[in-house]
NUROVO-605362 format. One record per residue (C-alpha): x, y, z. Coordinates in Angstrom, 1 decimal, m for minus. Each point is the difference from the previous one (the first is absolute). Layout:
<atoms>
x = X&y = Y&z = Z
...
</atoms>
This chain:
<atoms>
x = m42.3&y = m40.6&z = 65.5
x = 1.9&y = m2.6&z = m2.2
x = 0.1&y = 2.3&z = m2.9
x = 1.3&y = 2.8&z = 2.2
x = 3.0&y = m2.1&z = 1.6
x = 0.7&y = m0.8&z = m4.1
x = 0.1&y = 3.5&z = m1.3
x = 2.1&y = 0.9&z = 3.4
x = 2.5&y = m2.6&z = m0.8
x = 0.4&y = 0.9&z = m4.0
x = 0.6&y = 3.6&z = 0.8
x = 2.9&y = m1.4&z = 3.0
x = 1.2&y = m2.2&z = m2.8
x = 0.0&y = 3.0&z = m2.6
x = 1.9&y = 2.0&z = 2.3
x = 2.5&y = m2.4&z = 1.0
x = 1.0&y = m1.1&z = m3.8
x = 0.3&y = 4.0&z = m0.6
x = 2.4&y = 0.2&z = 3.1
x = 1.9&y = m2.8&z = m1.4
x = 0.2&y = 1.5&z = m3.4
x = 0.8&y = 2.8&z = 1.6
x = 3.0&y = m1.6&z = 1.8
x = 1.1&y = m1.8&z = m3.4
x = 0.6&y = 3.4&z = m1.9
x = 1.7&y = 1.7&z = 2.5
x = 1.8&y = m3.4&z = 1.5
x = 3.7&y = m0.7&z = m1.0
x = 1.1&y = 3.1&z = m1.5
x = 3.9&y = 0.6&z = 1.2
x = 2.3&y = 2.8&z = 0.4
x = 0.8&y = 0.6&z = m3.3
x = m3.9&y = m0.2&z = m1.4
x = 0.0&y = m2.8&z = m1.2
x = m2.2&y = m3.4&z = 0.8
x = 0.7&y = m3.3&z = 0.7
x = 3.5&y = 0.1&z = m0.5
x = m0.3&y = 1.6&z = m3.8
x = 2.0&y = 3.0&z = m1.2
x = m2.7&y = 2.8&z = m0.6
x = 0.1&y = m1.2&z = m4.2
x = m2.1&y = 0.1&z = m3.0
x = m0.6&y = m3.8&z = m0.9
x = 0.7&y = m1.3&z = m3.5
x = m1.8&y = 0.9&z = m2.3
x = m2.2&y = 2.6&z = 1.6
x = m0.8&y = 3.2&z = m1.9
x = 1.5&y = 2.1&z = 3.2
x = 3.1&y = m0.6&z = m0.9
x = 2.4&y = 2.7&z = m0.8
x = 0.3&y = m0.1&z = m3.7
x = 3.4&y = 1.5&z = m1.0
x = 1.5&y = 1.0&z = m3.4
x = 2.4&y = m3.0&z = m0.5
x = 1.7&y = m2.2&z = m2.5
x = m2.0&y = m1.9&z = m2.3
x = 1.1&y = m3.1&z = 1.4
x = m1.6&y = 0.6&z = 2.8
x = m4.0&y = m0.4&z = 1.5
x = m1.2&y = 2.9&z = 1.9
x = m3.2&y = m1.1&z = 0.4
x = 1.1&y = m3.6&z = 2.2
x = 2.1&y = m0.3&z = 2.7
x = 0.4&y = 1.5&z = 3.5
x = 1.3&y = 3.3&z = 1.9
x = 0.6&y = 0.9&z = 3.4
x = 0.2&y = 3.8&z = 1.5
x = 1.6&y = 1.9&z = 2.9
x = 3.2&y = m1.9&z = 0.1
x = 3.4&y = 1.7&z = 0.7
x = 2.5&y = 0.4&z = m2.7
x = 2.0&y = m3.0&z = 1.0
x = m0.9&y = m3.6&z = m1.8
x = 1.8&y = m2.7&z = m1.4
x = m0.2&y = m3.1&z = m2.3
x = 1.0&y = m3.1&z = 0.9
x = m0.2&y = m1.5&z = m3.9
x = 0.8&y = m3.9&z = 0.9
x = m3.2&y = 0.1&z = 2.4
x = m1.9&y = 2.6&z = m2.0
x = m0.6&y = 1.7&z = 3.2
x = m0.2&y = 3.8&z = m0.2
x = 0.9&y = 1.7&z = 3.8
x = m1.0&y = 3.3&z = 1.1
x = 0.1&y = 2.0&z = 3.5
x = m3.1&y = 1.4&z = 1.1
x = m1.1&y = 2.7&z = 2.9
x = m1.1&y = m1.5&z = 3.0
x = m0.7&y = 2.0&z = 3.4
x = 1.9&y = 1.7&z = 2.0
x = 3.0&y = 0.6&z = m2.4
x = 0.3&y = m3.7&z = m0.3
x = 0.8&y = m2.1&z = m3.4
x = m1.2&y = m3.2&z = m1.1
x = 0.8&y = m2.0&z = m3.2
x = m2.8&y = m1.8&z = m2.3
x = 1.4&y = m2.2&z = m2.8
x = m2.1&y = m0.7&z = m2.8
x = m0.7&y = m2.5&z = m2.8
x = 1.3&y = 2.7&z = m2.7
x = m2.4&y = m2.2&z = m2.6
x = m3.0&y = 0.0&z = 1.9
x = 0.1&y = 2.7&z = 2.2
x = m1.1&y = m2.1&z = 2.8
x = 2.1&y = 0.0&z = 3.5
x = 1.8&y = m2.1&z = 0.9
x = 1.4&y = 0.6&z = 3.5
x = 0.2&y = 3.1&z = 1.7
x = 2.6&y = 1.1&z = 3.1
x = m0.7&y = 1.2&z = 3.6
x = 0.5&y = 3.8&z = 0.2
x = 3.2&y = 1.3&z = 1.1
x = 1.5&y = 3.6&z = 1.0
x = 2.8&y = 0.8&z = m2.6
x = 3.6&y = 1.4&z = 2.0
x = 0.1&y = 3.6&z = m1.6
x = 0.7&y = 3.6&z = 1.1
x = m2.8&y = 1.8&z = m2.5
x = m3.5&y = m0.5&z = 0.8
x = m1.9&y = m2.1&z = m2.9
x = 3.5&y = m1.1&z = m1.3
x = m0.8&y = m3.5&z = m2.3
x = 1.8&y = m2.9&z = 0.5
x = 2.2&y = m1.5&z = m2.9
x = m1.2&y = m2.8&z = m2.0
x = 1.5&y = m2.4&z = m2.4
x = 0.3&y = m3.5&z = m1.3
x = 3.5&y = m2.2&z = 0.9
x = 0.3&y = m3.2&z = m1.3
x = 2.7&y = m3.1&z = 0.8
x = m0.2&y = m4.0&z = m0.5
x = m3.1&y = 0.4&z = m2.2
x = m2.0&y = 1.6&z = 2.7
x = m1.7&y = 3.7&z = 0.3
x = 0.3&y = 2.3&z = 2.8
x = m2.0&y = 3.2&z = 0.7
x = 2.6&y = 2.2&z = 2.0
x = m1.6&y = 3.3&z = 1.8
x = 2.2&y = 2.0&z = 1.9
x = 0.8&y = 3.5&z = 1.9
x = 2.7&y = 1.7&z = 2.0
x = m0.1&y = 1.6&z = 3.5
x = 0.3&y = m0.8&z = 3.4
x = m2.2&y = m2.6&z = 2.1
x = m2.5&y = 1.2&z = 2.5
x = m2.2&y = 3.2&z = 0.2
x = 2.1&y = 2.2&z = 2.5
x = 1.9&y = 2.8&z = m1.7
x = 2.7&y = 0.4&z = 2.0
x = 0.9&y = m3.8&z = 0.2
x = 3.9&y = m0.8&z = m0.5
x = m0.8&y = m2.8&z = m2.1
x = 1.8&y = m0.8&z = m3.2
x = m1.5&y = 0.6&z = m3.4
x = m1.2&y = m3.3&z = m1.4
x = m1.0&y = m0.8&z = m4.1
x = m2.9&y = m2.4&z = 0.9
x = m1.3&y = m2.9&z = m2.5
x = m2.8&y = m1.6&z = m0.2
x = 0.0&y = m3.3&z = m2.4
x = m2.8&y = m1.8&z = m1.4
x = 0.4&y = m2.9&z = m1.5
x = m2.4&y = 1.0&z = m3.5
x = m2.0&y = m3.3&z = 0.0
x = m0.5&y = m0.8&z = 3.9
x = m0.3&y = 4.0&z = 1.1
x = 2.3&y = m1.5&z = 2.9
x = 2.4&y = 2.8&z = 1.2
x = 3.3&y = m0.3&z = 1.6
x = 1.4&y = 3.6&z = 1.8
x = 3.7&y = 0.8&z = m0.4
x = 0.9&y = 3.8&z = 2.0
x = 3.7&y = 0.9&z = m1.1
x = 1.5&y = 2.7&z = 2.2
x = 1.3&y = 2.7&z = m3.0
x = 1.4&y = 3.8&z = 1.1
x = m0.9&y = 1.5&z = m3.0
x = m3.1&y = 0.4&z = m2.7
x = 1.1&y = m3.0&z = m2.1
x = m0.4&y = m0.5&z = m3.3
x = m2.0&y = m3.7&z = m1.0
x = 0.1&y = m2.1&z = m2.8
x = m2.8&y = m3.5&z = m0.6
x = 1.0&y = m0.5&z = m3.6
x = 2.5&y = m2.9&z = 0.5
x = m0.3&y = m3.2&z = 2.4
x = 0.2&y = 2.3&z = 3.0
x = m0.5&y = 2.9&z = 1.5
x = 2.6&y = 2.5&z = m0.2
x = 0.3&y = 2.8&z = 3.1
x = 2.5&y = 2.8&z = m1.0
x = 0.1&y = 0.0&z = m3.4
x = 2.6&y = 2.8&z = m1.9
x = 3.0&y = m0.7&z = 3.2
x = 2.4&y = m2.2&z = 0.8
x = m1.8&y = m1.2&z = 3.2
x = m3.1&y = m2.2&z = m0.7
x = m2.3&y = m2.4&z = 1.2
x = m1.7&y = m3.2&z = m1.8
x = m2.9&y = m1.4&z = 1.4
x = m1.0&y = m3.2&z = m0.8
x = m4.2&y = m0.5&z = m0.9
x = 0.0&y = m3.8&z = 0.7
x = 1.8&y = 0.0&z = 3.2
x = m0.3&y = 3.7&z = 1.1
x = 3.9&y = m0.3&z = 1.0
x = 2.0&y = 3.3&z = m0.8
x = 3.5&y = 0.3&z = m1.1
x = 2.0&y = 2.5&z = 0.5
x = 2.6&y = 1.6&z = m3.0
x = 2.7&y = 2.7&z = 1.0
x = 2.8&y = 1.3&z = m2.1
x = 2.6&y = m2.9&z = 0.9
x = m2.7&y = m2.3&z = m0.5
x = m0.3&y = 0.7&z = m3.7
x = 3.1&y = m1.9&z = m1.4
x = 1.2&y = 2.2&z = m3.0
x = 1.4&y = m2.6&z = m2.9
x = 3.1&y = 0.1&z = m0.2
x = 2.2&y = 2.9&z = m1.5
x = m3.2&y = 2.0&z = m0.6
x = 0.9&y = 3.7&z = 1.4
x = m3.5&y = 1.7&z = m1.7
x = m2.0&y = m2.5&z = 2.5
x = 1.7&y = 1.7&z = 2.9
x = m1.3&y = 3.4&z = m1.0
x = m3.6&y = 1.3&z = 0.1
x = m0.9&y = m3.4&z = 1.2
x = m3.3&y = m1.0&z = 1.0
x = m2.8&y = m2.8&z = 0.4
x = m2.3&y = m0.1&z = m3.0
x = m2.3&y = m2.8&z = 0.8
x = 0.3&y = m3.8&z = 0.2
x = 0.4&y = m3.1&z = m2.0
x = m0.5&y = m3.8&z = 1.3
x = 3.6&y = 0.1&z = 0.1
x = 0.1&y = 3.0&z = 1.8
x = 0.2&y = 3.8&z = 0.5
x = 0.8&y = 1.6&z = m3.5
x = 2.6&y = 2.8&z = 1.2
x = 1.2&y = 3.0&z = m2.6
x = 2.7&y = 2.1&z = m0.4
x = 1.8&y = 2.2&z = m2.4
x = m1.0&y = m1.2&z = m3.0
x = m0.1&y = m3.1&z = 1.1
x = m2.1&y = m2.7&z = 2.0
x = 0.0&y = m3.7&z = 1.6
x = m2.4&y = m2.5&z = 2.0
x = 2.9&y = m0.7&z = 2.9
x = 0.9&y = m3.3&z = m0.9
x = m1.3&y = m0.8&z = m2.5
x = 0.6&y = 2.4&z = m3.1
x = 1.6&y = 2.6&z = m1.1
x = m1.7&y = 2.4&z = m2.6
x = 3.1&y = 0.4&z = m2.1
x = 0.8&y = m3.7&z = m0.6
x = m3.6&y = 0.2&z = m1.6
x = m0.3&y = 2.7&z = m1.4
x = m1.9&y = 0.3&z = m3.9
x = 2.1&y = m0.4&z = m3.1
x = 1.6&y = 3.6&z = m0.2
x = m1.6&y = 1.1&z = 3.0
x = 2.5&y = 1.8&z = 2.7
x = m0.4&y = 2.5&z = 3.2
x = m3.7&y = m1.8&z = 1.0
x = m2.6&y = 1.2&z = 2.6
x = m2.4&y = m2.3&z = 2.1
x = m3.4&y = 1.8&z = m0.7
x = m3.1&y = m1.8&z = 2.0
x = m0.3&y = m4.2&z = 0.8
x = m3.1&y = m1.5&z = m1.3
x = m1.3&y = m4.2&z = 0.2
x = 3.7&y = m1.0&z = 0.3
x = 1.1&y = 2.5&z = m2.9
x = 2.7&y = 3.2&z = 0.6
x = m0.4&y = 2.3&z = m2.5
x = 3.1&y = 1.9&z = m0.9
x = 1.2&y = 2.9&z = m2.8
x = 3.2&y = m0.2&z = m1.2
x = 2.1&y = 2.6&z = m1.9
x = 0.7&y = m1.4&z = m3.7
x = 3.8&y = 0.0&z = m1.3
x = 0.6&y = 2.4&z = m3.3
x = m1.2&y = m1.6&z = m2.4
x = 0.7&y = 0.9&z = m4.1
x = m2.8&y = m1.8&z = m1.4
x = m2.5&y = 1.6&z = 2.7
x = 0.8&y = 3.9&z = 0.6
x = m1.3&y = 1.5&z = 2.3
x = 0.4&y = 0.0&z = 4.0
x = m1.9&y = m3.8&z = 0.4
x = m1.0&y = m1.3&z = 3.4
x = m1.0&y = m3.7&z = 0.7
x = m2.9&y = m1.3&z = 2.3
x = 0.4&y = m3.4&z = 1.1
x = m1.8&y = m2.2&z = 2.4
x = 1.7&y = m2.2&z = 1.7
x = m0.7&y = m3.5&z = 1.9
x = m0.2&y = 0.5&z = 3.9
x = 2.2&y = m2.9&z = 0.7
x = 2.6&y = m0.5&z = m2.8
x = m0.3&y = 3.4&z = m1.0
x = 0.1&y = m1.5&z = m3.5
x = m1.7&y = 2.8&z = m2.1
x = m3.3&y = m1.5&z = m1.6
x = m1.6&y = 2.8&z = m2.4
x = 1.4&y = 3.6&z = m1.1
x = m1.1&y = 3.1&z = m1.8
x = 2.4&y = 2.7&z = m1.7
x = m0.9&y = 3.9&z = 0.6
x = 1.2&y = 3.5&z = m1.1
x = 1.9&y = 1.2&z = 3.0
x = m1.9&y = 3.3&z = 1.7
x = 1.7&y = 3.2&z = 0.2
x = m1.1&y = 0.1&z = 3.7
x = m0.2&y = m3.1&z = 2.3
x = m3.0&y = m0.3&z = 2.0
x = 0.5&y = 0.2&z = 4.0
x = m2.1&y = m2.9&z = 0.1
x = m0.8&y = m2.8&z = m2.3
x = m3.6&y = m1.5&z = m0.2
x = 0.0&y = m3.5&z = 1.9
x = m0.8&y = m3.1&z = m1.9
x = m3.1&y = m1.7&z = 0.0
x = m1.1&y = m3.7&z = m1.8
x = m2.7&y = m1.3&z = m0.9
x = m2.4&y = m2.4&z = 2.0
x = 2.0&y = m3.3&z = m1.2
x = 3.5&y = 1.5&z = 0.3
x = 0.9&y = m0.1&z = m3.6
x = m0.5&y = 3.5&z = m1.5
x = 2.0&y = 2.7&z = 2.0
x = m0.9&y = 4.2&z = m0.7
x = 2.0&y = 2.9&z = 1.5
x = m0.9&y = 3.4&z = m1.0
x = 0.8&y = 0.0&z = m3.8
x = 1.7&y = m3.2&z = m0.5
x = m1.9&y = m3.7&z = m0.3
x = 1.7&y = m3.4&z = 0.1
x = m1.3&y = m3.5&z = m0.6
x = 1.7&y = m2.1&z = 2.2
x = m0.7&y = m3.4&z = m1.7
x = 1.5&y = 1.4&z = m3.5
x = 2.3&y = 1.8&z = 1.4
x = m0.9&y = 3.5&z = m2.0
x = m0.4&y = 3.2&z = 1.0
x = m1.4&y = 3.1&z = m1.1
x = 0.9&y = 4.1&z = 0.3
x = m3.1&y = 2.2&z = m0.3
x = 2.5&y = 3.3&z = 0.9
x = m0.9&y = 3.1&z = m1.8
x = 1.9&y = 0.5&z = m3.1
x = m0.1&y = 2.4&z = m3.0
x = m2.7&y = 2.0&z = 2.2
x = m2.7&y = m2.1&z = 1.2
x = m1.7&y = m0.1&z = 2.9
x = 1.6&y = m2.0&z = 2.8
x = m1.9&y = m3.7&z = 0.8
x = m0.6&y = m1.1&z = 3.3
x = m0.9&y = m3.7&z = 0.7
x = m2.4&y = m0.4&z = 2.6
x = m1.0&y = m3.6&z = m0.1
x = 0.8&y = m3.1&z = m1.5
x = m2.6&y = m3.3&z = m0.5
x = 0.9&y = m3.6&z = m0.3
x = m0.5&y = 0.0&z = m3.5
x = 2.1&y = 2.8&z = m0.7
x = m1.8&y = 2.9&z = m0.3
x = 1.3&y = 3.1&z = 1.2
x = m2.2&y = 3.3&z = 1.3
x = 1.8&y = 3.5&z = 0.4
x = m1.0&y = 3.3&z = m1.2
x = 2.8&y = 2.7&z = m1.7
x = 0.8&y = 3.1&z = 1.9
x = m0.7&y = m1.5&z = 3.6
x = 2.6&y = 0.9&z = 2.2
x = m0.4&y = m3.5&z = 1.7
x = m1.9&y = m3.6&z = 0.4
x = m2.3&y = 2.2&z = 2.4
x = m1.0&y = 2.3&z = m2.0
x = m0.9&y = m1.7&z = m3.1
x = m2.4&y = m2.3&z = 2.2
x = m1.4&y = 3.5&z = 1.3
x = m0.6&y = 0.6&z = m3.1
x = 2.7&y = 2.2&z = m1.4
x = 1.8&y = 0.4&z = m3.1
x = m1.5&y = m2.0&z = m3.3
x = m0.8&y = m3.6&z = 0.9
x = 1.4&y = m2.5&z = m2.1
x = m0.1&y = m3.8&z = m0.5
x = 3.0&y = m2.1&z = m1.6
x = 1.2&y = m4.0&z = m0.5
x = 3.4&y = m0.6&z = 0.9
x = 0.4&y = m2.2&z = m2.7
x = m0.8&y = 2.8&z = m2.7
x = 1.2&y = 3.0&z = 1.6
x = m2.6&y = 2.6&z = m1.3
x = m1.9&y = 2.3&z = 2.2
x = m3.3&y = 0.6&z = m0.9
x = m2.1&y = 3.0&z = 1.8
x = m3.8&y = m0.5&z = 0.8
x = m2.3&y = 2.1&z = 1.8
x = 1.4&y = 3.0&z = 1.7
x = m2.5&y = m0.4&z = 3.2
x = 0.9&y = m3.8&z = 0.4
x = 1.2&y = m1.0&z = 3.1
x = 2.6&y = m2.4&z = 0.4
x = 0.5&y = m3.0&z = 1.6
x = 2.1&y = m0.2&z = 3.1
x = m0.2&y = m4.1&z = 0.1
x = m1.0&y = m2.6&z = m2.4
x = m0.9&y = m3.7&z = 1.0
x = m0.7&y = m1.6&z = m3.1
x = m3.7&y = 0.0&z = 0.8
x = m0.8&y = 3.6&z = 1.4
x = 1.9&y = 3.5&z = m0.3
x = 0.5&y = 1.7&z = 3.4
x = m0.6&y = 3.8&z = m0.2
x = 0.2&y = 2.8&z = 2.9
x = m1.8&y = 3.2&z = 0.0
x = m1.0&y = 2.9&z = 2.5
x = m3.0&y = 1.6&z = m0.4
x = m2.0&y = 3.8&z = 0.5
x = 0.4&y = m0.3&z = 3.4
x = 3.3&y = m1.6&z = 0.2
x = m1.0&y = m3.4&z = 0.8
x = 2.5&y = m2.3&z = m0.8
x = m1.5&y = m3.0&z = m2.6
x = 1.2&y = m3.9&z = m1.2
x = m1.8&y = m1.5&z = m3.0
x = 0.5&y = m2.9&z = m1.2
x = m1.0&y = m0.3&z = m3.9
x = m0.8&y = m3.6&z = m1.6
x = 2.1&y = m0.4&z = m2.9
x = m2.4&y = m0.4&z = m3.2
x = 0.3&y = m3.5&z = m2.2
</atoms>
């Protein structure tokens, strides 16, 4: 009788640790697939991981990846955080932010219903930065509620997250047309190409509102009341262009600063603190040829801090590539041109005596530059077309490597960032250890 009671309690016991198993594999999984929190990833180090064809400076074999996000992320590169929107249910958002070195999460975001019109439209994402701290900024236009025929107003509605804490502040700024949005100086600018804008402010989420009066011209300027509009913002304010010219409102004026021999300039893109601006080039005897001159100036002085000289093209782009720098502010890349801040030097990689154009597509710390020739943008040389090339700002020589390499689309000193969509057009971050 003993024994029987035994074996009856072992085969209970069996069958409760099976349930329990049972419970721990299925247990914990979220919306998204993943467990515990995780991104569905490939750990370091493990041989699943998606080996691309990439620069030799990088380790395919170690480092991390994470699948099915949308096209929007963003690097924060003072808290080596690396944001990116992900599918939740229902048409709803959320926003995990990662340790872009590890791969490992860091906080993730409730899930929230995007204001749009189109059904699966994505939210925008990007990084905003101001008083040394990092700000992921998500947002989307439309009107608040679910009932159609609502009178409301329009609203642009932002979400920010402070990149460290994941803490989010919610600023909804009532706006009558599809705007136009800007992250790349200390602020968000709403209407971006007119001469009625809004700034909105990442530390305190306070918006300030610019219209046409509001833009103080300098004085005796008549281009800056023509074809006048908001370009971005400064720390000293918006930066405001006009015919052949363009000004921070009180603060400076682009022709009081403008390069030696440099007249007629354009305010391009903002970037860290930075306006970079082309100016047409005076005759020169010594130089012929039609010259132009690329200059980047200092956001608050407007002091100009590095240049580059070019051939001028025989037709002008309707839009110029925006400015990007590198991780630790110093090197600055936009399109063809590359500028070291702290030597104030800079570089023209435009295509003379016929050679293929060179598009720069990211810049490292240490001054290493990624493009490829013939891309027709940043985009499309990290999706792999044109020739990819590598070259140091300090010896301006582009050197080509394999054709199949992909590029990087961020660099943090430690680990390369790279993006790719696969078969089945699942969208792909990897994160590659740097070798050495």
């Amino acid at each position: 009788m003993g024994d029987k009671i035994v074996r009856t309690g072992l085969v209970i016991g069996v069958v409760v640790l099976a349930l329990l198993l049972l419970l721990a594999m299925c247990g914990g999984k979220q919306e998204d697939g993943s467990k515990g929190g995780e991104p569905p990833k490939k750990p370091a180090g493990q041989s699943r991981l998606t080996q691309l064809d990439v620069p030799a400076a990088y380790d395919s074999r170690r480092g991390w990846e994470v699948s099915g996000v949308s096209e929007e992320y963003a690097l924060a590169p003072g808290a080596k955080l690396l944001a990116y929107l992900q599918r939740a249910d229902g048409g709803r958002f959320r926003l995990r932010a990662m340790d872009a070195r590890t791969g490992r999460t860091a906080w993730t975001s409730e899930a929230w219903r995007p204001l749009a019109d189109e059904p699966g439209a994505v939210p925008r994402l990007a990084v905003v930065a101001k008083d040394g701290r990092e700000y992921f900024a998500t947002w989307s236009y439309g009107k608040l509620g679910d009932d159609p025929l609502s009178g409301a107003d329009r609203v642009l509605s932002f979400d920010l997250y402070d990149a460290v804490a994941g803490t989010r502040q919610r600023v909804e700024l009532p706006w009558p047309t599809t705007p136009s949005v800007s992250a790349s100086g200390p602020g968000l600018v709403v209407g971006v190409g007119t001469d009625s804008a809004a700034v909105v402010d990442p530390v305190t989420g306070r918006t300030t509102t610019y219209k046409a009066g509001d833009l103080k011209y300098p004085a005796g300027c008549k281009g800056c009341r023509r074809l006048t509009e908001v370009m971005g913002v400064t720390g000293k304010g918006p930066l405001v262009s006009g015919d052949g010219e363009f000004w921070v409102r009180g603060a400076w004026h682009g022709r009081k600063v403008a390069p030696k021999g440099g007249v007629n300039g354009v305010a391009v893109s903002v970037s860290g603190g930075q306006v970079l601006a082309r100016w047409d080039r005076k005759p020169d005897k010594k130089q012929p040829g039609e010259r132009e001159i690329w200059a980047v100036h200092d956001g608050a002085t407007g002091k100009v801090t590095a240049s580059a000289e070019c051939a001028k093209p025989a037709l002008r782009p309707g839009r110029y590539p925006a400015a990007a720098a590198s991780p630790d502010g110093r090197y600055l890349i936009a399109g063809h041109l590359a500028f070291d801040l702290q030597e104030g030097t800079g570089h023209c990689f435009a295509s003379e005596g016929g050679t293929k154009p060179l598009t720069l597509a990211t810049v490292t710390d240490a001054g290493l530059v990624y493009g490829a020739t013939g891309a027709r943008s940043a985009d499309d040389a990290w999706d792999g077309g044109g020739t990819p090339v590598s070259v140091r700002i300090a010896v301006p020589e582009p050197e080509a490597f394999s054709g199949s390499s992909r590029l990087p689309v961020h660099d943090l000193g430690g680990v390369g960032i790279f993006r790719w969509t696969d078969s089945r057009d699942v969208r792909h971050l990897l994160g590659y250890v740097k070798k050495g």
